[in-house]
N, C-alpha and C positions, 0 to 999 in steps of 0.2 A: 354297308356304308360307314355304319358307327365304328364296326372293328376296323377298318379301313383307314380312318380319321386317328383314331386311336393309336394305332401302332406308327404310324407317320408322326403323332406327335412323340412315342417313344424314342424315334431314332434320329428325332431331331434333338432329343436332349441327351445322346450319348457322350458327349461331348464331358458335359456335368456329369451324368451319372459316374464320370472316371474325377472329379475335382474329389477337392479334399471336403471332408465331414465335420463341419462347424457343428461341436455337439452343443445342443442347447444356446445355440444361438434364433430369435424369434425376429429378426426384424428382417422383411423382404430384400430391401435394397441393399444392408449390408450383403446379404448370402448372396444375390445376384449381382453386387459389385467387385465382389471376391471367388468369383466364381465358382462356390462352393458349391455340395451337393443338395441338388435341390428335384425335384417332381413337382413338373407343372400340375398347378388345383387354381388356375383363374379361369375354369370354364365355373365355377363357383358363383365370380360376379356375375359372367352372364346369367344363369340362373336365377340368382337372386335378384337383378336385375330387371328381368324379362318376368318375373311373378308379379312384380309389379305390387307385393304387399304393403301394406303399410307401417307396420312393426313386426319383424320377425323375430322370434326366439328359437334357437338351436341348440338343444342340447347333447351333448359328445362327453366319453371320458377322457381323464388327465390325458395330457402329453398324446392328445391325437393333430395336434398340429392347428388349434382353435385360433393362438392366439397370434401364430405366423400367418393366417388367414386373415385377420382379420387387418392386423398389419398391410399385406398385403391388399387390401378393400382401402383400406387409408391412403396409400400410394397413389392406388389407382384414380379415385374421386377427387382428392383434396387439390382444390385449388392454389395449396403453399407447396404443392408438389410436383407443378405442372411441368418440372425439367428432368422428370423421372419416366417419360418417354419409353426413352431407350435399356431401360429394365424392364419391360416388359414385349420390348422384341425377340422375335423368334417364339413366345409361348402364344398358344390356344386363341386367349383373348384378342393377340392383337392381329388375327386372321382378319376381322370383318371391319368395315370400314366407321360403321356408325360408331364400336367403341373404341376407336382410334382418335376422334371425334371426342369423344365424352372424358377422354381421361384428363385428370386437372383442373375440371370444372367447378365444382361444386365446395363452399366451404364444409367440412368436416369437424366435428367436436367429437374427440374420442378418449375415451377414459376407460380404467381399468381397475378393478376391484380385488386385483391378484392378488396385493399384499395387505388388504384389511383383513386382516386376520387377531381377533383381542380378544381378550380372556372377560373384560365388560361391555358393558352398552357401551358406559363412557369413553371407553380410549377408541373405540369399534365409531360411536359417533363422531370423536375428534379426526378420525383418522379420515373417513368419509367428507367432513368439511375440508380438511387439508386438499382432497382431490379437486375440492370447487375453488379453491382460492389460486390452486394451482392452472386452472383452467384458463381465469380470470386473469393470471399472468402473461398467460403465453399470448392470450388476446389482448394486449394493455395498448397495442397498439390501434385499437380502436375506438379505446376511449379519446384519445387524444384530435380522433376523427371529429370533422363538421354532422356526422349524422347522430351523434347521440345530444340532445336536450342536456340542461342543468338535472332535472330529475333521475336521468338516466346517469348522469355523473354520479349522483348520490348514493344510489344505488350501487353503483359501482364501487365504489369506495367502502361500502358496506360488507362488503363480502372480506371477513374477516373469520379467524378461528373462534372467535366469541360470538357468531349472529345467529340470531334464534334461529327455529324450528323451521317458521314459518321462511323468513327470508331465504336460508338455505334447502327448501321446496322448489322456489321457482327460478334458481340459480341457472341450472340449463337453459329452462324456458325463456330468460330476458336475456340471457347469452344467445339463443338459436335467434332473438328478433335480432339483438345487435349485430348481428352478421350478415341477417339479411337484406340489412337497411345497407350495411356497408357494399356487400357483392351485389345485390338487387338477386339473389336468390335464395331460396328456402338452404337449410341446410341437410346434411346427414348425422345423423347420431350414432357411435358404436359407442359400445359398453361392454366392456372384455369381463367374464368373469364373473359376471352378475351377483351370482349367487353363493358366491367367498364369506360373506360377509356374516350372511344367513347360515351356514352350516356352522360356522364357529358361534353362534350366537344359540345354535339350537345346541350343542355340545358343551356350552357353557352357562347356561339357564337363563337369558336374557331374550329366547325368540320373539316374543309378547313388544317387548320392551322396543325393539327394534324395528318387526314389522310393523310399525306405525308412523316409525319413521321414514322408510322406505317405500311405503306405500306412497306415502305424499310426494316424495319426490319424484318417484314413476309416473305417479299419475300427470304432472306438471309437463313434466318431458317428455313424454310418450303420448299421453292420452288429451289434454289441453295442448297443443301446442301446435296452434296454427304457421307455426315457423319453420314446422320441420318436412321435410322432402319423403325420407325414408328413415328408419330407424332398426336397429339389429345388435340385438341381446345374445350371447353366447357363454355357458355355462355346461353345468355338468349334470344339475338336477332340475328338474321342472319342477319350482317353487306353485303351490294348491297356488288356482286363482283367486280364491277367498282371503291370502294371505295377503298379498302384496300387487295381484292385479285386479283387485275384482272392479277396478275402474276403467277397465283395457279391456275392452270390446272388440276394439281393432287389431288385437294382439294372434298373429298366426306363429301355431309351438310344431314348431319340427323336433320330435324324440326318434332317441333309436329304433323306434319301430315304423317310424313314418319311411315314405319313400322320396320325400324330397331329402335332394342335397344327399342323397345313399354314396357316394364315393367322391365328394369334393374333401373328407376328412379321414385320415390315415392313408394310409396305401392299398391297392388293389392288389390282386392276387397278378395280375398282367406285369403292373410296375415295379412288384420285388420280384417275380421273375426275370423282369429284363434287368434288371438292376444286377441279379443275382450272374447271370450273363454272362453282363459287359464287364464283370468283376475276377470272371473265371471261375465260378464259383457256382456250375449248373450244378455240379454232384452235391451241394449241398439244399438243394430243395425240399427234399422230400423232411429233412431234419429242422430247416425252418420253417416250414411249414408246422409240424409237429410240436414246436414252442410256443410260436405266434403268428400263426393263423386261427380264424375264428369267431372272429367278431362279426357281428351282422347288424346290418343298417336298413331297417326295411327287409327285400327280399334279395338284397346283396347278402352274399353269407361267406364270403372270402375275403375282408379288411384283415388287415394287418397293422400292428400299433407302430408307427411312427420311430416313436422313441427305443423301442429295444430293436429294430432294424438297423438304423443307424448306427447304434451300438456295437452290435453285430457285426457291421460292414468296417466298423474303425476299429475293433481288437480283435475280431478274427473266432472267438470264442464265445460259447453261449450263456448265459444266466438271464436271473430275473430282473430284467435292465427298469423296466415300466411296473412290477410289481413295490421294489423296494422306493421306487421316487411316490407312490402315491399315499395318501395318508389312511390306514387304515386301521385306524381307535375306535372310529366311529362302527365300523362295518363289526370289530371284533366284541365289542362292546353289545351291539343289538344280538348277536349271536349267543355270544355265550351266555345274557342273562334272558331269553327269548324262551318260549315253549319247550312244553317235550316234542311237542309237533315241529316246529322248527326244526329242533336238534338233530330230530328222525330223519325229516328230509333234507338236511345237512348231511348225514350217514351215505343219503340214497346218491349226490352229487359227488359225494369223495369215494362211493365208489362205481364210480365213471355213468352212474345212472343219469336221469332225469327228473324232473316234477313237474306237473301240471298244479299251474294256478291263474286266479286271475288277474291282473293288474292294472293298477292306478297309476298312473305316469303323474298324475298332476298333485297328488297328494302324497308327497315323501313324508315329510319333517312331524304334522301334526298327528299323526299315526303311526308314527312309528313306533316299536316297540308294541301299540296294541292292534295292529291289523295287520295278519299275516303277510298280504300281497303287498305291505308295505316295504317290509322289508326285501323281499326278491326285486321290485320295481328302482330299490335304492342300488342293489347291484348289478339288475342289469344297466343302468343307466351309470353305472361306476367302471361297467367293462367289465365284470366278473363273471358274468353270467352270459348268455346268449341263447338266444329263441333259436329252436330247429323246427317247429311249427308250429302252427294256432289253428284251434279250430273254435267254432260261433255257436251256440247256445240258440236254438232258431225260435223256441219259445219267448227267450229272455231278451235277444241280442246278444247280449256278452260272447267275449271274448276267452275263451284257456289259452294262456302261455305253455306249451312243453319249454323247459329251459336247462342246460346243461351247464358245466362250467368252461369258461373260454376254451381254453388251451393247457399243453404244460406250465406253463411260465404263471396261469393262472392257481392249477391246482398245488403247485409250489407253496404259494402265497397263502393256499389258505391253510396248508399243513404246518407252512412254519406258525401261521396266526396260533395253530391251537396247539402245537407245541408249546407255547409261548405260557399258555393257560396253567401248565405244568410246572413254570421254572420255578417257583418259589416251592415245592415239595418235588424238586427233580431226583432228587437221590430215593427217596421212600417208593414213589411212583416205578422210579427204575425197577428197584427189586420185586415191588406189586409181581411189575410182569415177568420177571423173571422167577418168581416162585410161582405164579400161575399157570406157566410152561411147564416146569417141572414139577408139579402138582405136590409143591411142599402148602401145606394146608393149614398150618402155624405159622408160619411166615406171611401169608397171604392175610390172616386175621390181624397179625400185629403191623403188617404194610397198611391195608388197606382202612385201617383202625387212625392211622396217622395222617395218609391223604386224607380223610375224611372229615379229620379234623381240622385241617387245614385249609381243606377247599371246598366244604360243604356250603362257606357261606356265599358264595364266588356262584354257587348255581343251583345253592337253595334246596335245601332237606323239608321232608313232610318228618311230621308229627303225629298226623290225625289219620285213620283210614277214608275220610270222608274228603281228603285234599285228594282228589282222583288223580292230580298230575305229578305228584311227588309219590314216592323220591324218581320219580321221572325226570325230572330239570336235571339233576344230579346223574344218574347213570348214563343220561344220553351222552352229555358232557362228557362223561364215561369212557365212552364207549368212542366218541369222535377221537379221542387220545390213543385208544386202541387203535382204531384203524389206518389210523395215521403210523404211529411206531410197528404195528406187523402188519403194515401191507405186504411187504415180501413173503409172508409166513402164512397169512393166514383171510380168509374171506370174510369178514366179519358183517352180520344182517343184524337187525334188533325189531324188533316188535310186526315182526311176521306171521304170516297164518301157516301151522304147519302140522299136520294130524288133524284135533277136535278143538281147537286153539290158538293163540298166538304169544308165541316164545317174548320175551326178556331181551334177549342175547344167543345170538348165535357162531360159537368159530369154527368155519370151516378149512382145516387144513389145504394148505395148496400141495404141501409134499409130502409123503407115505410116512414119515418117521414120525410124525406130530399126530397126539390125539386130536379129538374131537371136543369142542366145551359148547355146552350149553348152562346157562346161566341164566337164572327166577329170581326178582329183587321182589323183595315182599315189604310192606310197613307192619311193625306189629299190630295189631288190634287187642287190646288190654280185654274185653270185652270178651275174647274169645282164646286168646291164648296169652296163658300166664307167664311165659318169658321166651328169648330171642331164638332158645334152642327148639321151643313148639311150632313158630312162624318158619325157621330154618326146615322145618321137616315138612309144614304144609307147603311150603313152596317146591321143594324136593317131590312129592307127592303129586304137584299138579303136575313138571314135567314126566313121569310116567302116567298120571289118567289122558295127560292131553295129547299123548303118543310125540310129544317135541323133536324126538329123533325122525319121524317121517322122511324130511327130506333130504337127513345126512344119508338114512340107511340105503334109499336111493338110490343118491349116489354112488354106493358100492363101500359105503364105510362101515364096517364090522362094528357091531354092539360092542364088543371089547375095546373099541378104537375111540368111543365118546364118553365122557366125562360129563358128568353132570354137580353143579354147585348152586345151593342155594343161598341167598342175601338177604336176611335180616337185619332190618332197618329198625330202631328207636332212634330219635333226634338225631345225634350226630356218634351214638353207636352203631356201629356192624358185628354182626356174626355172621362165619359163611362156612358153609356146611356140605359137607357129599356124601351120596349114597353108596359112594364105594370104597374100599381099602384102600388107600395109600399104601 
């Protein structure tokens, strides 16, 4: 019945699916008064609708179509919109009769956090007042109403770029009364974008400073606020409830792992196929699919992003359409100065692998950088990442994540990210690997001698033999840059179990004409070896005790065919060393 329903609403909008692709256009009634390309998602309202919660939070990554939803939620309810009917004819919603009935009803306050985006508190707080004062304008026509008092005039009048803390707390809150007094009903709250605000505040050292701020005013508007009907928060990350809700009791958080609302956001695997269609355009499925499919929402595991579809559909050619629009400092930042642990299973994702961990959806910002599943939870919740199952810990409860990387279009993004790690020593780095192919062994010392000196500080050298993770930070980093520049050439693993042991570095050739390298990073130990050339040989040493080559020889690769090099490490010198003739 549902597939039924389903595809009836598809070929009721073939019509659209042939209009033209308003890119980056968010506002409903324009695209449905231009009859642009559009995919009906207002069975969304009914959902959300029919939950009947009382403050909802949804969080989705960039450019899945949040904030044309929400728009569209605005349309739908707001009472100054009540002659927007007929935009919403012929979709989903206006099948049934009671929300034919409901549209237009209700006044609406909705505000948007898109462009607070500041380098301080201060312009981050200015910017944030500006939204209220702008609020207060658009309503100005009720102050001039019989329903509001002299007090409430005063108030009104208050709401300036200079009003304290306190007064700009309960700015919505005496807004949602004044509205209600004036329509005689409660109102609706959106809030696009929530947590814009917060991200550039955690990226620019003022979280603290801000979350106090923010707190108060959620609280006011969400959680005090006998004025409000419904209210619905849409963002990217689920800000800890400790930070900024921990007043918000009432508060229901849909993440990408939940199952509500699983395919009200992006597109379906159903809707770019028909899309793909009515465009002429079946032979190309299986290659879009291959770019940008992948995403999962719950136990949907075939979303597709929005935005590089679109894309798609209007130049006819593929790239990273939704990789290059979203901001990712933050993402390249927590990586490359993160664990050796991290970096390892950074290794394990770029090459096409998976990880299990567990994760915190509600605890991004205050953890990050020091709690592992903090950081994975930031990118699945960013779109980079995707759950392909979970399984439950029956002693614990807990939950494991398996999580892979989206798609092409995602691992794209994260290759060019660490390319990126390289440019300021991209000429020394080049030659690295090009004399490490060719097993020139002076050149390697006097490359790898220069990146090191360059980018040692960027992911952090040991010192000491007793720093157990270095120079671990450093060669994973390493090693991600490898794998990146010879994926064509070569398989590259690192900190594997393989014989009596577990290797450094491992290259395995993909095609016959290429040796084999395995690669020992050692830190000297002064205590035990008196300079770089004795650490250089114990390291050499352990790959023949710990049989290293186990799993090339395996595979059918000739002893003659692997390459062994050892890496001594003091501070931010290298020596690197082999067991065999050049």
């Amino acid at each position: 019945m549902k597939k039924t329903k389903a595809i009836n609403k598809l070929r009721k909008e073939d019509r659209l699916m042939k209009s033209v692709i308003s890119i980056g256009n968010q506002d409903f009634v324009s695209i449905r008064k231009n009859h642009c390309f559009y995919i009906d998602k207002t069975d969304f309202i009914r959902e959300w609708w029919d939950k009947q919660d009382s403050v909802t939070l949804i969080t989705r990554p960039r450019r899945f179509g949040k904030t044309l939803n929400m728009s569209m939620t605005e349309y739908f309810f707001s009472v100054n919109h009540a002659d927007c009917k007929r935009y919403f004819e012929g979709l989903s919603i206006w099948e049934e009769e009671r929300f034919r009935k409901l549209q237009g009803t209700y006044p609406v306050i909705s505000i948007s956090f898109a462009d607070v985006k500041a380098t301080t508190y201060e312009s981050a707080r200015r910017a944030i007042i500006r939204k209220l004062v702008k609020l207060y304008s658009t309503f100005e026509f009720v102050r001039s109403s019989e329903v509001l008092n002299e007090k409430d005039h005063a108030y009104f009048d208050s709401v300036e770029e200079n009003m304290s803390d306190d007064a700009a707390a309960v700015a919505v809150n005496y807004m949602s009364d004044y509205l209600s007094r004036y329509y005689k009903k409660k109102v609706i709250i959106l809030l696009d974008e929530y947590d814009t605000p917060l991200q550039e505040a955690y990226i620019h050292g003022y979280w603290k400073s801000l979350t106090g701020f923010i707190r108060s005013l959620f609280n006011s508007t969400f959680k005090t606020n006998p004025y409000m009907e419904r209210g619905l928060l849409i963002g990217i990350t689920r800000v800890s409830k400790e930070s900024i809700f921990s007043d918000l009791n009432n508060l229901e958080v849909v993440t990408t792992t939940s199952e509500k609302y699983s395919s009200s956001f992006g597109f379906t695997k159903e809707e770019v196929f028909h899309v793909l269609e009515t465009s002429g355009l079946s032979e190309e499925k299986e290659t879009v699919c291959y770019w940008y499919d992948g995403f999962s929402f719950g136990k949907r595991k075939d979303i597709y992003n929005p935005w590089s579809i679109t894309k798609y559909l209007d130049t006819g050619e593929y790239g990273t359409y939704w990789a290059d629009t979203s901001g990712n400092a933050l993402v390249s930042t927590l990586i490359r100065h993160s664990s050796a642990k991290i970096k390892s299973e950074m290794e394990d994702l770029l090459n096409g692998g998976e990880i299990c961990t567990e994760l915190d959806e509600q605890v991004i910002f205050e953890q990050l950088g020091r709690k592992r599943g903090a950081i994975w939870s930031l990118l699945l919740a960013s779109g980079y990442l995707k759950t392909t199952r979970h399984e439950m810990d029956r002693r614990t409860g807990k939950r494991e994540y398996f999580l892979k990387i989206t798609n092409h279009e995602s691992m794209l993004m994260f290759e060019e990210m660490i390319e990126s790690w390289f440019a300021e020593e991209d000429s020394a780095y080049g030659n690295f690997k090009e004399a490490l192919l060719a097993g020139d062994l002076d050149y390697m010392n006097q490359f790898m001698n220069q990146v090191a000196l360059q980018s040692f500080s960027s992911f952090d050298s040991g010192t000491k033999p007793s720093e157990n993770l270095e120079p671990e930070r450093f060669y994973h980093g390493f090693v991600l840059g490898l794998i990146v520049d010879l994926a064509g050439k070569y398989h590259i693993t690192s900190n594997r179990e393989s014989g009596f042991g577990r290797y450094d570095v491992v290259m395995e050739p993909l095609q016959k004409q290429f040796d084999a390298i395995v690669m020992e990073f050692k830190v000297q130990n002064p205590a035990k070896e008196e300079s770089l050339q004795h650490t250089v040989q114990n390291a050499l040493l352990q790959i023949e005790e710990k049989n290293y080559d186990t799993e090339l020889l395996a595979r059918g690769i000739p002893k003659s065919k692997i390459r062994h090099y050892g890496f001594a490490f003091c501070g931010k010198k290298v020596l690197i060393g082999t067991d065999k003739s050049e």
